[in-house]
N, C-alpha and C positions, 0 to 999 in steps of 0.2 A: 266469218260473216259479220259486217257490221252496219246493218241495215238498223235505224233507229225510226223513232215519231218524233213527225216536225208538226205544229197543230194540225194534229190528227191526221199527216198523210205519212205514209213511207218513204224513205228519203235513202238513197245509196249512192256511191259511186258508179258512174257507170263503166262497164266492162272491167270491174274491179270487184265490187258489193254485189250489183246487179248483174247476172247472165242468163242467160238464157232457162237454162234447168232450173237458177233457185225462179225466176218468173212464174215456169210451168208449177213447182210447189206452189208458189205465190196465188195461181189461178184456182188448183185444184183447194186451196187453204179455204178459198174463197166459195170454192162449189160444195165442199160439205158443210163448211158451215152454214149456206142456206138451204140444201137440199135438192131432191131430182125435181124436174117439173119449173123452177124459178124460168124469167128470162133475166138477162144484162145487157144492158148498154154497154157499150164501147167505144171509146175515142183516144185519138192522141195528138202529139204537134207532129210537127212536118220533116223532124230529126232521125235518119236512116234507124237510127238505134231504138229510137222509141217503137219505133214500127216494127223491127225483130224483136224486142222484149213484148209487146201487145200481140204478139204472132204466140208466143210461145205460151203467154199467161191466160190466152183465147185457149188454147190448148187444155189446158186443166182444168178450166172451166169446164170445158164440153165434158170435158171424162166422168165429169160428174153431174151429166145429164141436165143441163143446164143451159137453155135456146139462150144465142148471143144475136144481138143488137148490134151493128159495128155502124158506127158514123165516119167511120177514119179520119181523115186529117179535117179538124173545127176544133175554134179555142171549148176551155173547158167549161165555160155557161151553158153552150150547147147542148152538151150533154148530159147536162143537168134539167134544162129543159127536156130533151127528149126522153130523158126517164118517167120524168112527170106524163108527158105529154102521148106517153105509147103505154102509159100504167104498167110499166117494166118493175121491177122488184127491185132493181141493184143497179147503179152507174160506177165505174171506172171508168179513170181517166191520166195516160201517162205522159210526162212533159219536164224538159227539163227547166231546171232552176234557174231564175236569171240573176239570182244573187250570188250563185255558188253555180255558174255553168257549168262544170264538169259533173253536176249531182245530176242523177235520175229522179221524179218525185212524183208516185201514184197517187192521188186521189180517189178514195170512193165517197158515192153517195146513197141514201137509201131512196126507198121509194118518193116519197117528198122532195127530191133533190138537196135535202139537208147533208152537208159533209156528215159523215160516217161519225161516229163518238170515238174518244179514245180505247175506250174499252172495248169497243167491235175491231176496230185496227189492232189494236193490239194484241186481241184475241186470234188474229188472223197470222200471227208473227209467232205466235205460240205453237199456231197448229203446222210450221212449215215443216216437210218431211214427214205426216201422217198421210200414211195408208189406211186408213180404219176399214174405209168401204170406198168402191169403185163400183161405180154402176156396169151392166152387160155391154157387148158390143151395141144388142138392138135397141137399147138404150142411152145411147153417145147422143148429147145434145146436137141441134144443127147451127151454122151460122147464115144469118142473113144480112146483107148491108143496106144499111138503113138510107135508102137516095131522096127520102123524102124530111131528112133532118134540116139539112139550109131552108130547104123552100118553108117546113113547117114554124122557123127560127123565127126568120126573116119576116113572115105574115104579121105572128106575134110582136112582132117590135113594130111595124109600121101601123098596125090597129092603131097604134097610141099617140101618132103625130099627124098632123095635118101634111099629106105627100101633098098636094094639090099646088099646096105656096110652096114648098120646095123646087117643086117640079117649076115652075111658073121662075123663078128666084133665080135657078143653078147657079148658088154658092159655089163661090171657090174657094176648096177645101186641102191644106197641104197636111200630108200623114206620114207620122214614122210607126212602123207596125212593128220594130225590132225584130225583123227575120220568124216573128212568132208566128202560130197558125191564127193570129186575129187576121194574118193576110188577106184568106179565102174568104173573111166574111165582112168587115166594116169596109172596106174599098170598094166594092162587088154590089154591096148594098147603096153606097151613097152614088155610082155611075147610075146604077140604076135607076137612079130619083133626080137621074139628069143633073147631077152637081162635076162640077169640073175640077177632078180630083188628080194633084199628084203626090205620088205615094214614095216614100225613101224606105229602105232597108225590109223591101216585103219581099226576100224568098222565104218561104216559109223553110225547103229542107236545109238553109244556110245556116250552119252553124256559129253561135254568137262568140267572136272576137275582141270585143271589148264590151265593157258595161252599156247596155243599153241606153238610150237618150233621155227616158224618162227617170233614168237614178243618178243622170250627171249632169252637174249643173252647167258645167262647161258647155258639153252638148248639145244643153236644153237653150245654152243663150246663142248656139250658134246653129238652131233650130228654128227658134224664134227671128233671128234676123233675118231669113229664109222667108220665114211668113210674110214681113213686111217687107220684103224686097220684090217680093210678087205679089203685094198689092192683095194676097187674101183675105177672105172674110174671117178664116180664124184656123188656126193648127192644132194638129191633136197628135200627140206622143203616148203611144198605148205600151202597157205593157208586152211581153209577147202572150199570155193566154187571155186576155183580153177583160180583165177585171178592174185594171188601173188601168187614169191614163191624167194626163198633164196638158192646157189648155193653153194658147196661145191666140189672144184678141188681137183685131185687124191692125194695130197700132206696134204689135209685136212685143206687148205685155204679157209676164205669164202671171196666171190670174193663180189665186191663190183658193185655196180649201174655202176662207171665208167669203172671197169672193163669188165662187159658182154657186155656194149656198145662198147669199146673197139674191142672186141672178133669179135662181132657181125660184127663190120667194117671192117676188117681185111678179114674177115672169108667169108664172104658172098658178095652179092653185095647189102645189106644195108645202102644207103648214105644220106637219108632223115630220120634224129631223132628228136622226140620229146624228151624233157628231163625236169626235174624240176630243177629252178634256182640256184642253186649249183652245177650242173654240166655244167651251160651256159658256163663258162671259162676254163674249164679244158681241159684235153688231149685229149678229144673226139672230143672239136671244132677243132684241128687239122687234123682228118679219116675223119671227116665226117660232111654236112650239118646241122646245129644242130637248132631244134625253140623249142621256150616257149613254157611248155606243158601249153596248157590254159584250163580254167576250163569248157568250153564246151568239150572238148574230153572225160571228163568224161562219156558223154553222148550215145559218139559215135566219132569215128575218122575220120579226111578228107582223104578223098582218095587218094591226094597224097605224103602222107608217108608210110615210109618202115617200121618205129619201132618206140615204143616209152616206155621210161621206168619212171615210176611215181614214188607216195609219195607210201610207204606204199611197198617198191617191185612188184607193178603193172606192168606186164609188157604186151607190145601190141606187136605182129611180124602181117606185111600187109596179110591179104590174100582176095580175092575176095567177100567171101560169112561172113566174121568175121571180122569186122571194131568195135571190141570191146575189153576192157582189158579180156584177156584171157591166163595164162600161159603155158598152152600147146604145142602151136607150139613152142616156145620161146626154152622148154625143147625138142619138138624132132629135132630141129637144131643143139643144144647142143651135142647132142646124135647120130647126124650124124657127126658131126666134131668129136668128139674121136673115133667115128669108124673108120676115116677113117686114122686113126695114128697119130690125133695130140694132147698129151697130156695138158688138160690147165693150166698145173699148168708152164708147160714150153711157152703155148700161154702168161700167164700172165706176165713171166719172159722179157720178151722179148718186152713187148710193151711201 
């Protein structure tokens, strides 16, 4: 077995590291160590595998009396929201890697939707293959599937934008979703808001063939030219669990980390940023309050910042109930500001 921690999630090969039974230890690791009575959340991507490994890891969970949550296929902020959001005890979440596609890689979160610490995961790696205690049959946790997770998601993120001039505007919006489960949710939500959306590489159960568009730059410029060949108001290249994502203005410029921060200053009243050290000095320290993104945020963000844009096109925007990197709101702010007539490739020009 060579199942290690990658910040602080589980990381294996799949159908190598990862199978089925070590999963089921993996569930039950996870049921004793919070006890009978807990509930969890549950989710995963849209990958046949993940879905037998979440089957199997739901498994030892229950045995150890422990009511499961299941969102099924929604990227992983989801379910970090709906931990929060159902006062559930425990979120996992399984997906694979889109740096290392052949990897498996679980996420938990606790009740705060804060990633798990290393010492909770790790402890949970320690415990794989204990029996200690198994609850009775009449004591077997239940499962329930949670159908009110998108809608409860989706409320949340649109509280925070003006839908009205969206709606009124329908931007046209071109998407690469990288085959990830951000499929089900960022396309789904911007039809909705009546924007005129086409979407490139959204199955979600399709397995990723090559590095996705948002880690290649090649991709990214032949993404971009896409944009400005149909004349839209701006492209978005997401990760596939829907935490990064990479910007492209109507002009077919891909706008940079200091740029959206930039925008973001300007645009909103966003004046507390986090940022990675290459942006400590730049233009941005001039808009706006700027701090060190430090590597607990990874985990979960203090509450009093507005935004924060990381390594990797991570980006965070504040909201009450989602103190976590999440790209979504990020893009329907985006999407309310060229609604409402201000083009970014002229926001860009101009800052």
């Amino acid at each position: 077995m060579s199942l290690h921690l990658e910040r602080n999630r589980i990381v294996g090969s799949a159908n190598s590291d990862f199978q089925a039974c070590l999963a089921a230890d993996l569930g039950s690791a996870l049921g004793q160590m919070l006890g009978s009575g807990n509930v969890v959340v549950t989710g995963r991507d849209g990958k046949g595998f993940s879905r037998l490994m979440k089957r199997a890891l739901t498994c030892g969970i229950m045995e150890n009396g422990i009511q499961v949550l299941d969102t099924r296929l929604v990227p992983t902020p989801v379910v970090r929201y709906c931990t929060t959001d159902s006062a559930s005890d425990f979120g996992v979440y399984l997906g694979f890697s889109s740096s290392t596609p052949g990897d498996l890689v679980v996420s938990f979160f606790d009740e705060s939707g804060a990633l798990a610490s290393g010492e909770v995961v790790g402890g949970l790696l320690d415990r794989l293959g204990s029996r200690d205690r198994l609850v009775s049959a009449q004591e077997v946790g239940d499962i329930m599937f949670f159908a009110q997770a998108y809608e409860g998601y989706r409320t949340e993120l649109l509280s925070a934008v003006d839908t009205d001039a969206i709606v009124g505007s329908s931007p046209r919006v071109l998407l690469d979703c990288s085959n990830g489960a951000v499929s089900v949710t960022v396309p789904r939500i911007l039809r909705g808001l009546n924007c005129d959306v086409t979407s490139f590489h959204d199955n979600a159960p399709a397995y990723l063939t090559h590095s996705p568009v948002i880690s290649d730059d090649d991709l990214m410029a032949d993404f971009a030219g896409e944009v400005s060949d149909n004349k839209a108001d701006l492209g978005l290249a997401f990760d596939p669990c829907g935490e990064s994502v990479r910007v492209v203005d109507d002009s077919g410029g891909v706008l940079s980390q200091e740029d959206l921060g930039l925008i973001l200053a300007e645009s909103t009243d966003a004046g507390r940023i986090a940022v990675t050290k290459d942006l400590e000095r730049g233009r941005l320290a001039d808009r706006a309050e700027i701090r060190p993104l430090k590597r607990e945020y990874n985990r979960i963000m203090p509450g009093d910042l507005d935004a924060a844009l990381g390594a990797d096109n991570e980006m965070y925007l504040a909201g009450e109930h989602r103190p976590w990197w999440d790209a979504a709101p990020f893009v329907l702010k985006l999407v309310e500001i060229v609604s409402k007539g201000q083009r970014l490739s002229e926001l860009v020009a101009g800052l």
